[in-house]
N, C-alpha and C positions, 0 to 999 in steps of 0.2 A: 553070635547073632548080631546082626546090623539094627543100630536104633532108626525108627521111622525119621523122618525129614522133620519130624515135629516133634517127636520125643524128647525125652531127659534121657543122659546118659548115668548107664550103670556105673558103678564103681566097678565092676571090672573093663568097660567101658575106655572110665577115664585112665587108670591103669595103661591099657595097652595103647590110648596115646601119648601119656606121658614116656612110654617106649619108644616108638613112633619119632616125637620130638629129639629124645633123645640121641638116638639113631641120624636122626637127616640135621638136626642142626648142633647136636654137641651141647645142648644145655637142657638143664634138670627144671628149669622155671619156664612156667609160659603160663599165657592167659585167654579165655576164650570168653567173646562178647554176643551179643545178639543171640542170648537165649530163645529159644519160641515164647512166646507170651502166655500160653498155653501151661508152663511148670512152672511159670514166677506166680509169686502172689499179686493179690488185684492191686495193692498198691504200686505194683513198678509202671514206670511210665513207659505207654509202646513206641516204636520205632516211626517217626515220623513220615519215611519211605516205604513201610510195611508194616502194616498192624500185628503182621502175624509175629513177629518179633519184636524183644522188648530191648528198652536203654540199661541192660544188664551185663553183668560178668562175671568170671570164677578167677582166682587165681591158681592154680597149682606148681608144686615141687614132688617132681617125680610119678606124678599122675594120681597124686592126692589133694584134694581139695585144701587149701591153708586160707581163702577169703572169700565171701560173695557179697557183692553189694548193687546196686543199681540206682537210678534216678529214680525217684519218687513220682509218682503224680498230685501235681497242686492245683491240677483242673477240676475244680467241682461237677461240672458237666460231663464231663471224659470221666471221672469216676466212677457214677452215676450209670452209665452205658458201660461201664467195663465189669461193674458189679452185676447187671442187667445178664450180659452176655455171658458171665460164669457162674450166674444163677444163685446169686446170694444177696440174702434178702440186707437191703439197705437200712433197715429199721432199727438196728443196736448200733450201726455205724452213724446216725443221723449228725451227732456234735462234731464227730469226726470229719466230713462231710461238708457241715457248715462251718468250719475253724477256715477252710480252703476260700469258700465265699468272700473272704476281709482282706483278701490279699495275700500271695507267697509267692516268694521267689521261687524258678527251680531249684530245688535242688535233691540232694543225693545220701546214702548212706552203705555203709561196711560192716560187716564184724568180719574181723578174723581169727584167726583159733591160732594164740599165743602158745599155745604148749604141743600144739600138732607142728608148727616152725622148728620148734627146737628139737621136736622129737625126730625131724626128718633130715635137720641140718644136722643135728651130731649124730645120726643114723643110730638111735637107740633100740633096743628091741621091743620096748613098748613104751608107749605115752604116759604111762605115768608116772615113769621115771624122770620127767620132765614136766610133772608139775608138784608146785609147793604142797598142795590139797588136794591128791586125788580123789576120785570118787568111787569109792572098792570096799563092797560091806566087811572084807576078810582083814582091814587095816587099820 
């Protein structure tokens, strides 16, 4: 099943283009940018050219997600409207909100999943064999 023009892609999804990539260009890493705005959270900042798209990205290896990160928004105003337009109430967000007011640079943030790398680089049979502390009531 094909994702909407606006959707989030499945993990099977991402999968079959990390096949895909693999296939036409010969490598297991790639990255995909300009999420819809629509499956990020309100804090990413939208695409200055298209709202409907955000300053986001994934990274993958072998059509598993290993990072997401995107630019932030530090527009109080654009917040404000972006909160508005995904219909969540501003009110617990309020100091959050006003921190943006005083001044901020752009800028950006990542996590990446440190033990999904390693579990996919030395192609292990599960993730948790690639971490110090996994998380497994049975261990």
């Amino acid at each position: 099943l094909e994702p909407g023009q606006f959707d989030d892609l499945s993990g099977a999804h991402e999968l079959r283009l990390g096949e895909l990539v693999k296939e036409k260009y010969g490598t297991d890493f790639f990255m995909l940018d300009r999420y819809p705005a629509s499956v990020r959270p309100f804090y990413t900042m939208p695409c200055e050219d298209d709202k409907r798209y955000s300053n986001s990205y994934d990274m993958f290896i072998r059509g598993q997600e290993i990072c997401s990160g995107a630019q932030r928004c530090h527009d109080p105003k654009l917040l404000q409207s972006i909160l508005e337009e995904k219909g969540i109430d501003p009110t617990p967000l309020g100091p959050y909100i006003e921190s943006f007011s005083h001044g901020v640079m752009p800028h950006g943030g990542a996590g990446i999943g440190l033990e999904r790398v390693v579990f996919l680089y030395l192609g292990l049979d599960n993730v948790r064999k690639a971490s110090l502390f996994p998380r497994d009531p049975n261990r």
